[in-house]
N, C-alpha and C positions, 0 to 999 in steps of 0.2 A: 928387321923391325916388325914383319905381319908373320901373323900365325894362324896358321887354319887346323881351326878342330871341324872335323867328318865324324859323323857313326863309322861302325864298321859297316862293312856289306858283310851279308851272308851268300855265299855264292855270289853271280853275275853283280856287278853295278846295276841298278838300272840308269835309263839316258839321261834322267837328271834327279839333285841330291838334293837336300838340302844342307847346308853347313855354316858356321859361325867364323867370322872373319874378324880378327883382332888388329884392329891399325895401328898408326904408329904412336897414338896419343894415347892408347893401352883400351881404346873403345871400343867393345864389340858390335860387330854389324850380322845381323842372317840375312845370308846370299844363298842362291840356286845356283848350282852349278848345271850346265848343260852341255852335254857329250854329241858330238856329230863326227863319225866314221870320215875320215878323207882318205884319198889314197896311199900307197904304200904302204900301209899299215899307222898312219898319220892320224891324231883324232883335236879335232877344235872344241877347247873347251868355250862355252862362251858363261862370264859370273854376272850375276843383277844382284844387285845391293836392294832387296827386298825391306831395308828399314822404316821407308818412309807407309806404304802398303801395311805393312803389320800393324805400323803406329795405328793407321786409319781403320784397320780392322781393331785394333781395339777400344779407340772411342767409340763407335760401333757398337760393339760388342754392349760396353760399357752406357751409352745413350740409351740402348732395349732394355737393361738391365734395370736402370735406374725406370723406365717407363712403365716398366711389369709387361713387355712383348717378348713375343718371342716370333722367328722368324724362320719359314720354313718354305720348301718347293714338293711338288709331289708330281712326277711322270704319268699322264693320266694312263698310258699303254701298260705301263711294267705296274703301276703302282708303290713304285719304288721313292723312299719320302727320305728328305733329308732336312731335319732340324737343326736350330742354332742352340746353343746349351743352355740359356735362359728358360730355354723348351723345362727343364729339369725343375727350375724353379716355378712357374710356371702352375705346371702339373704337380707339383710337390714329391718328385721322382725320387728315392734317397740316392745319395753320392756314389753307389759303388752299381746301381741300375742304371744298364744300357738305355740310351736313346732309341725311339722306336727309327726302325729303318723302311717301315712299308705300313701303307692308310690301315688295312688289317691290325696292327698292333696300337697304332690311333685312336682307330672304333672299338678297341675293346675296351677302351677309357671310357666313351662316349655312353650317356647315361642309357639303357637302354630301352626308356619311351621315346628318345631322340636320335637313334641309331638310322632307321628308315628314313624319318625326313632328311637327315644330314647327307645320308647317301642318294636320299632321290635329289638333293639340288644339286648336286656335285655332277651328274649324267645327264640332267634338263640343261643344261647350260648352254645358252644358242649359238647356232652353228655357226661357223666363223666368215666373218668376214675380211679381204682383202686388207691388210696395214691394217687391220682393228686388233683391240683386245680384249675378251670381254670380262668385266668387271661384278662378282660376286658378294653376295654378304650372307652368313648363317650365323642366327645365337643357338646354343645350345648348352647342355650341361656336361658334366665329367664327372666321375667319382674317381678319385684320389687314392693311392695304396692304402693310404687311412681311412678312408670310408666319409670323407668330407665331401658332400657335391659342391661342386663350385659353378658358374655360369661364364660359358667362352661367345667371345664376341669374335668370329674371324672372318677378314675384309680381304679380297688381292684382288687378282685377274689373273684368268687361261690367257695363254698365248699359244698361238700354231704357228707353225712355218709355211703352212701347205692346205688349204680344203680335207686333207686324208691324214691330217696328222694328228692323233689323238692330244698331242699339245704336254705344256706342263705348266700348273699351276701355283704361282708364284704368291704368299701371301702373309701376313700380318695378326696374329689373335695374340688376343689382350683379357685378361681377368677383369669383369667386368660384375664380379659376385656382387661388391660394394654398393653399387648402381643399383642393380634389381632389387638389392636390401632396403635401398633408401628409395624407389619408386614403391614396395609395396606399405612399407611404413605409412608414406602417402595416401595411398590406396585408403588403406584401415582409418587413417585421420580424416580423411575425407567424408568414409562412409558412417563413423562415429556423427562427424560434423551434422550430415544430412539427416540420421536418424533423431541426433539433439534437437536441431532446427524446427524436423517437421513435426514430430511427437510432443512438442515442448506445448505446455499450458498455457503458457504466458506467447502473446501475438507478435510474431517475429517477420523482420522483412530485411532484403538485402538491397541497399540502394546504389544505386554509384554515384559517380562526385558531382554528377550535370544534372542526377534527382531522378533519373530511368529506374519502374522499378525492374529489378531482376528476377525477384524471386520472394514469396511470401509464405507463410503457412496456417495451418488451417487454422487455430485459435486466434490470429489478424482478423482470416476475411469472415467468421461469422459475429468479431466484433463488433463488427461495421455493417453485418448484414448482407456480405457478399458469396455471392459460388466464388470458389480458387482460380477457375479461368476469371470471373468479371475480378476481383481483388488482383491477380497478376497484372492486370492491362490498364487497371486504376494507379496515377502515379500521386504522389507523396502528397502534394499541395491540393487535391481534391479531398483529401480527404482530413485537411486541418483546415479548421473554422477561419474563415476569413482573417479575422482580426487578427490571427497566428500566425500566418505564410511569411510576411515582414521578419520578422524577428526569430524564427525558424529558417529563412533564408541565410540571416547572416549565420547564424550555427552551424547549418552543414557548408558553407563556402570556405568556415576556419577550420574546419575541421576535412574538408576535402584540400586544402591546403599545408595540413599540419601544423598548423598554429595553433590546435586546440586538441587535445586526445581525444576529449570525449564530453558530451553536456547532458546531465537529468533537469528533468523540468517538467512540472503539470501542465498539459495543453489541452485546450479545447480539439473535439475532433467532430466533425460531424455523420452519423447513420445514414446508411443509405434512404431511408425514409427522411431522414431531413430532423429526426432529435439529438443535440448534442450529447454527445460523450467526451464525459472529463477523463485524461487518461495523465500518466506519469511517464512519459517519453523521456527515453532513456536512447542516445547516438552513439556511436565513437565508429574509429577509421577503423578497416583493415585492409593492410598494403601489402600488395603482391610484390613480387621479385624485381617489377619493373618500377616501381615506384616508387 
């Protein structure tokens, strides 16, 4: 009722096979076979039903895959590197291109304003200590067979066996192009924002919900008659006419609340000489990530 399919061998066996094992309910199983010499010319086979092992290497497999990693070791002595095949996708390797097998065919991926640092943090890596392992991180970029640079995040840890053993380094990189796309996005929004803010004609100020000011700009503070340091360090209710702070309080408390988007309104303000200024205060929120 079992049936065993083998490859052929060419020449010698080696001591152990791999091969597929059909049982009696017609399921196949991959087993290793292992050969050990006994006497007489006697030899023990010993079989491992490897099904459960492959299953787990291929959720595995199939977990990197789905995370955009890829998973590799590099011998720091031999510089001999071994990748997991997600490595392929990855790098945008085509299908019928070998996996690199040594950091040499690595770094020739590696963008080449990024080649030097990547290699000098791979050899500064502190020396080892007893049951430790020392844990690394490098971004850097790659250009792709297509000529796409992408940006590699790669995280592990060196491991030694020994003070004198160059070790092998076990780790983790992830595509991370998406990330730096939408940090620099940020970047440029930001520095839009800052340049709108400060240049803008019209007197601008950034408050928070408790009425600290943050941040002003110059068409505010010569409104009012101030230098940009004295207008920074000047807060909101100093600088609205008494009779306004009442009624301007409850504004920004509905509106640091979210009860209220936004309120226009004519308010008295007063100069730093001390003559009112009629102005048309114009509030609304703006909520960070956290709030």
């Amino acid at each position: 009722p079992y049936h065993l399919d083998c490859p052929l061998a060419e020449g010698e066996r080696p001591p152990s096979f791999r091969c597929n094992l059909r049982s009696a309910d017609g399921v196949w199983h991959p087993i290793e076979i292992s050969e050990t010499p006994l006497p007489y010319d006697f030899r023990q086979l010993v079989i491992e039903d490897r099904s459960e092992l492959e299953a787990s290497e291929r959720r595995y497999r199939t977990a990197m895959h789905a995370a955009g990693l890829s998973a590799w070791e590099m011998h720091q002595g031999s510089e001999a590197l071994v990748v997991s095949e997600s490595y392929r996708t990855l790098f945008d390797l085509p299908p019928d291109a070998p996996l690199p097998t040594t950091i040499a065919e690595l770094r020739a991926m590696v963008h080449p304003d990024d080649r030097e640092r990547v290699r000098r943090g791979r050899l500064e890596l502190p020396s080892w200590s007893p049951g430790e392992t020392v844990p690394f991180e490098v971004t850097y970029r790659i250009i792709t067979p297509a000529g796409e640079v992408r940006w590699m995040r790669t995280r592990g840890e060196l491991a030694r066996a020994h003070a004198d053993d160059p070790g092998i380094i076990y780790a983790i990189t992830r595509n991370i192009t998406p990330l730096v796309d939408t940090e620099r996005r940020l970047r440029e929004s930001e520095e839009q924002f800052r340049a709108a803010f400060d240049d803008s004609a019209v007197g601008m100020a950034l408050v928070s919900n408790t009425g600290v000011t943050l941040r002003v700009n110059a068409a505010l503070a010569a409104m009012f008659g101030y230098s940009m340091e004295e207008a920074s360090a000047t807060q909101w209710h100093q600088i609205l006419h008494p009779d306004e702070v009442a009624s301007a309080s409850v504004i920004l408390r509905e509106i640091a609340e979210g009860h209220l988007p936004s309120s226009r309104a004519e308010r008295r303000c007063v100069h730093r000489d001390g003559h009112v200024v009629w102005t048309q205060m114009t509030v609304a929120g703006v909520r960070g990530q956290a709030d």
